[in-house]
C-alpha positions in Angstrom: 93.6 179.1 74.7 90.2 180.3 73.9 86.8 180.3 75.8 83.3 179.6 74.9 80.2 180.0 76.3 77.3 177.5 77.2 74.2 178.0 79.0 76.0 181.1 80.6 78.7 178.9 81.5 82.3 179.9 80.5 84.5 177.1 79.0 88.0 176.8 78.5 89.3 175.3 75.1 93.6 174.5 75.0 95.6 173.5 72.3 97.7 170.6 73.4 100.0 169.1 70.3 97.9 170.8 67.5 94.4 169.1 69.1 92.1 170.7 71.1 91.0 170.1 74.8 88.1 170.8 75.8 87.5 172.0 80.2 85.5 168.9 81.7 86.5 170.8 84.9 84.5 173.6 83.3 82.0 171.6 82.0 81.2 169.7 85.5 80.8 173.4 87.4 77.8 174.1 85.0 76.0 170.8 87.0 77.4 171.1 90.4 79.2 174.3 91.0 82.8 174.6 90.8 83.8 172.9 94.4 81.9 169.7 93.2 83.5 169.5 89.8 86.2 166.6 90.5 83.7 164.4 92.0 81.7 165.0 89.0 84.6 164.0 87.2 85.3 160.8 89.2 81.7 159.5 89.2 81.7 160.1 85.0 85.1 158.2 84.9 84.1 155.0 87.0 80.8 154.3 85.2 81.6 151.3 83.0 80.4 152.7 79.6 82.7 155.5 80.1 85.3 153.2 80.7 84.4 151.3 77.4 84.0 154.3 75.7 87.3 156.1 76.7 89.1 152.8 76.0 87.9 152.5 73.0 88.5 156.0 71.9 92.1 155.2 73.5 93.0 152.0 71.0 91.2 153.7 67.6 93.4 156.9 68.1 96.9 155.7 70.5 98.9 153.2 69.6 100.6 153.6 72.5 97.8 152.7 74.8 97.5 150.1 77.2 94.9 147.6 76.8 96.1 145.2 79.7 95.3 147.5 82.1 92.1 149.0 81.0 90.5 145.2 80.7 91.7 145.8 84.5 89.7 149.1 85.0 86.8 147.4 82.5 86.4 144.0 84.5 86.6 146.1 88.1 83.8 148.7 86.4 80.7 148.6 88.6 81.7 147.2 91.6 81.0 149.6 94.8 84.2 149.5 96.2 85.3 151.2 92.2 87.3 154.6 92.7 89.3 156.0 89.6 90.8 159.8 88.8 91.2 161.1 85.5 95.0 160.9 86.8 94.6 157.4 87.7 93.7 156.6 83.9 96.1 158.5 82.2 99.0 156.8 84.6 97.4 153.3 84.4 96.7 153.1 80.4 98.9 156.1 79.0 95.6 157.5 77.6 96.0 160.6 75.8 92.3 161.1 75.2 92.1 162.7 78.8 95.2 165.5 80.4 95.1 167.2 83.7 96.7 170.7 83.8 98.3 172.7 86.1 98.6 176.4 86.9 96.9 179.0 85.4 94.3 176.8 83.3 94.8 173.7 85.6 91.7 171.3 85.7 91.1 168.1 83.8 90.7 168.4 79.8 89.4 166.1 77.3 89.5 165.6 73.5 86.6 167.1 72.1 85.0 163.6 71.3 85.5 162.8 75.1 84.6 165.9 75.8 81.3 165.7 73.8 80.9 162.3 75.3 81.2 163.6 78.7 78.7 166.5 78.0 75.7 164.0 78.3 76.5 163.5 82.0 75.4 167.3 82.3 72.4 167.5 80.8 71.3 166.3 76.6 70.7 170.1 75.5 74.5 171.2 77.7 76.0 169.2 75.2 74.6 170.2 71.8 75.1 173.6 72.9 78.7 172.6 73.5 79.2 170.9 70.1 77.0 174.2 68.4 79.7 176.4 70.1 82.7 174.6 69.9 81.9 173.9 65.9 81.3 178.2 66.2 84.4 178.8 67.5 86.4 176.5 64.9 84.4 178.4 61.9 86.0 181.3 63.1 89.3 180.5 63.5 89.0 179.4 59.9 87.9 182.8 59.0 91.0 184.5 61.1 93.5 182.0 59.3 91.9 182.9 56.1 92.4 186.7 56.8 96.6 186.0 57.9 96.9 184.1 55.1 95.8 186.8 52.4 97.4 189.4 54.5 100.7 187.6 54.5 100.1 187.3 50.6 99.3 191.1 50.2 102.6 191.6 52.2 104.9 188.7 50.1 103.4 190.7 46.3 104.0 194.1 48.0 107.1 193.1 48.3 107.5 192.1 44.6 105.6 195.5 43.8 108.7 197.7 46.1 111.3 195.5 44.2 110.0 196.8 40.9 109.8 200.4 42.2 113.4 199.8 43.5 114.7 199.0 40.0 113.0 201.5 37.6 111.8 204.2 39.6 114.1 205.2 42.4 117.2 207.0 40.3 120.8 206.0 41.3 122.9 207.2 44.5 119.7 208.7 46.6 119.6 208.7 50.3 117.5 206.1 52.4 115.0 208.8 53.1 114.3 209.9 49.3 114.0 206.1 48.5 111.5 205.9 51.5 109.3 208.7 50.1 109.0 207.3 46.7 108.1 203.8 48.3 105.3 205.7 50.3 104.3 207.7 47.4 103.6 204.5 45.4 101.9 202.3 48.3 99.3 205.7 48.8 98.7 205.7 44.8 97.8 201.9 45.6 95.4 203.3 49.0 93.9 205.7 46.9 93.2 203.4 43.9 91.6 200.6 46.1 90.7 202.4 49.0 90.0 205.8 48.1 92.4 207.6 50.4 95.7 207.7 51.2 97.4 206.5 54.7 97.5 209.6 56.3 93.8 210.7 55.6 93.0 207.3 56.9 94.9 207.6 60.2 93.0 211.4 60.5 89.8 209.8 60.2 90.7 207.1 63.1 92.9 208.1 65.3 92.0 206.1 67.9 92.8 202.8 65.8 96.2 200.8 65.5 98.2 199.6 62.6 97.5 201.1 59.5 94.6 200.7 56.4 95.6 197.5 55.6 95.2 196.0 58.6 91.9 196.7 58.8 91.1 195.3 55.0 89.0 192.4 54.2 89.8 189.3 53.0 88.2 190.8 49.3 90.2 194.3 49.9 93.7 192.5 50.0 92.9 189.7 47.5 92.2 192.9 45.0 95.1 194.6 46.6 97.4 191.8 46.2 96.6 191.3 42.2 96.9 195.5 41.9 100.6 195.5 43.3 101.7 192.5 40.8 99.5 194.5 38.2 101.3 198.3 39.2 104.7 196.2 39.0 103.9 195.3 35.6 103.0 198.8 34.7 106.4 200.4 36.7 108.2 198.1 33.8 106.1 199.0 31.2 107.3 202.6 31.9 103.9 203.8 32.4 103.2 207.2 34.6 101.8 207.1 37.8 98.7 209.3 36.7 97.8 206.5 33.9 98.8 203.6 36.4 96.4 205.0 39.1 93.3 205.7 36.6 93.9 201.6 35.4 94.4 200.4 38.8 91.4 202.0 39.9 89.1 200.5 37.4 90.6 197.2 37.7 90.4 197.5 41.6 86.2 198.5 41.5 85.7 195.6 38.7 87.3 193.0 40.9 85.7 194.0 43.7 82.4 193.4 42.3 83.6 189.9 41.4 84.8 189.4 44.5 81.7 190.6 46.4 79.1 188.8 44.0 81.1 185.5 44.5 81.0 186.0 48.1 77.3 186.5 48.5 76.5 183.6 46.3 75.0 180.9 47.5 76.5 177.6 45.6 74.3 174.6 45.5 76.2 171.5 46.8 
């Protein structure tokens, strides 16, 4: 669930099956106030280009959908005496275009092409500010998966990098807590190569923060940090000393950097 915001009005976004539904229930409250919003709904619904449109939608995207039944609901379209719910629709065609929820985010939702679509009843500039802040809100999710993904990375080659501590550095028949302290010893040399401190000067410089350094990295910072724990567990096996290791790592850490910064900051022509 996330929300966005449009023309001051809050808006709920679900995930329903991997897609994302978009609040008409929301969406109508920005016209009539929330106490009005299902007729808004109903009178949106019965118009007979909805119809068309919502069917259509309906027999490009479900193969399960019903096409008897919404020549029924087309052919009826415009007639005074024409009533149909959201509900109504979904039960009649099995449209999936269209859900209603219950509970805590109950209300009608819509596929964001629907949802789009219905944005026009509101007003023309409601709904390009809804497609401006729905296509925000995507661009940074992106950015969030981004960051998990080279986090999960930095966590996948650190483990690589403790395996090769494991094997070369931590002498035979030591306790669990020695073992730990060379571990920590080498992840700090890795802090203070990349980051220029080690954990613990980090958490006395924010105490009020959660989680540790890494956490709070770039995508850039683990990227770099990532390729220096493959590049210290190379050096471990080389049988190189920790002072050396950390003057190498350093240098390699502030030269990819650069890279990584100047790549960022460029602006491609497409």
């Amino acid at each position: 669930m996330a929300k966005i915001k449009v023309q001051n009005t809050e808006i709920t976004v679900l995930n329903v099956n991997e897609q994302d539904y978009i609040s008409l229930t929301d969406m109508a409250g920005a016209k009539d106030g929330d106490s009005r919003a299902a007729d808004v709904i109903k009178n949106w619904i019965r118009n007979r280009y909805t119809i068309e449109f919502l069917g259509t939608w309906e027999m490009i995207h479900n193969p399960n959908f019903k096409v008897v039944e919404f020549d029924h609901f087309k052919m009826q379209a415009g007639l005074p005496s024409f009533v149909l719910s959201a509900s109504e629709w979904i039960d009649k065609t099995n449209a999936i275009g269209i859900t209603v929820r219950k509970g805590r985010y109950g209300g009608t939702y819509a596929y964001k092409d629907i949802a789009f679509e219905f944005g026009t009843a509101i007003s023309v500039p409601f709904k390009l500010y809804l497609i401006e802040e729905f296509q925000r809100l995507k661009s940074e999710e992106q950015k969030l998966i981004g960051w998990t993904a080279k986090r999960e990375l930095s966590k996948i080659n650190y483990r690589i990098h403790t395996d090769a501590i494991k094997q070369n550095l931590i002498p035979a028949e030591v306790t669990a807590k020695q073992a730990s302290i060379i571990y920590a010893d080498e992840a700090d040399m890795l802090n203070v190569a990349m980051f220029g401190m080690t954990a613990k000067m980090w958490r006395e410089q924010h105490p009020d923060l959660k989680g540790n350094i890494r956490d709070y990295a770039s995508i850039n910072e683990l990227i770099c940090l990532s390729n220096m724990e493959n590049l210290n567990a190379v050096f471990i096996d080389q049988g190189l000393p920790q002072g050396e290791r950390l003057v190498k790592l350093n240098k390699i850490a502030i030269q990819q950097m650069k890279v990584l910064e100047d790549d960022s900051n460029r602006h491609l022509l497409k």
